[in-house]
C-alpha positions, 0 to 999 in steps of 0.5 A: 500500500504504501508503493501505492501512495509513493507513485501516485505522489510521484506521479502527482508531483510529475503532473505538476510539474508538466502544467508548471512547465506548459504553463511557463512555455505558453505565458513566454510564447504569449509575451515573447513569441512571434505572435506575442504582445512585444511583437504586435507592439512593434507591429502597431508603432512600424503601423503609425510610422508608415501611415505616417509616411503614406500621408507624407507621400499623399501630399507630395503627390497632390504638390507634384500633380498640382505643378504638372498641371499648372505647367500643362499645355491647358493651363499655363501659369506664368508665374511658375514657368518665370519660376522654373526658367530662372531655377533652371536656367538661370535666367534674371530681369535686366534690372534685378540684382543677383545675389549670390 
């Protein structure tokens, strides 16, 4: 009788010690693993920063396509073409005065 209780409390002591064990494994894969807390932290902040980004580069679209339009056979604004001659070519007004 008493080799009865010594394995069932080794036994008991062995089962224990599985559910401590899988208990730990699973609490570090929920924190640390690939799919874990720590990684969908990463994951939202590389999330912000790249919405970040997209409107940055929205904007610069909507900028680049506004002067191609204005410098479109349709609609030419003078002021933006004097513009991009002077940048361009370095061209200036007889009587400006250039400051280098």
């Amino acid at each position: 009788m008493e080799t009865l209780n010594r394995k069932s409390g080794l036994v008991g002591y062995i089962v224990s010690l599985t559910v401590i064990a899988l208990i730990a494994y699973f609490s570090y894969a929920a924190i640390q693993g690939p799919s874990g807390m720590v990684s969908l932290f990463k994951y939202q902040a590389q999330e912000s920063r790249l919405q970040n980004e997209l409107s940055e580069l929205q904007q610069e679209r909507i900028a680049a396509k506004n002067r191609t339009r204005r410098m479109s056979d349709r609609f030419l604004d003078l002021d933006l073409l004097d513009e991009q001659a002077r940048k361009v070519l370095g061209y200036a007004r007889g009587d400006e005065i250039i400051v280098q």
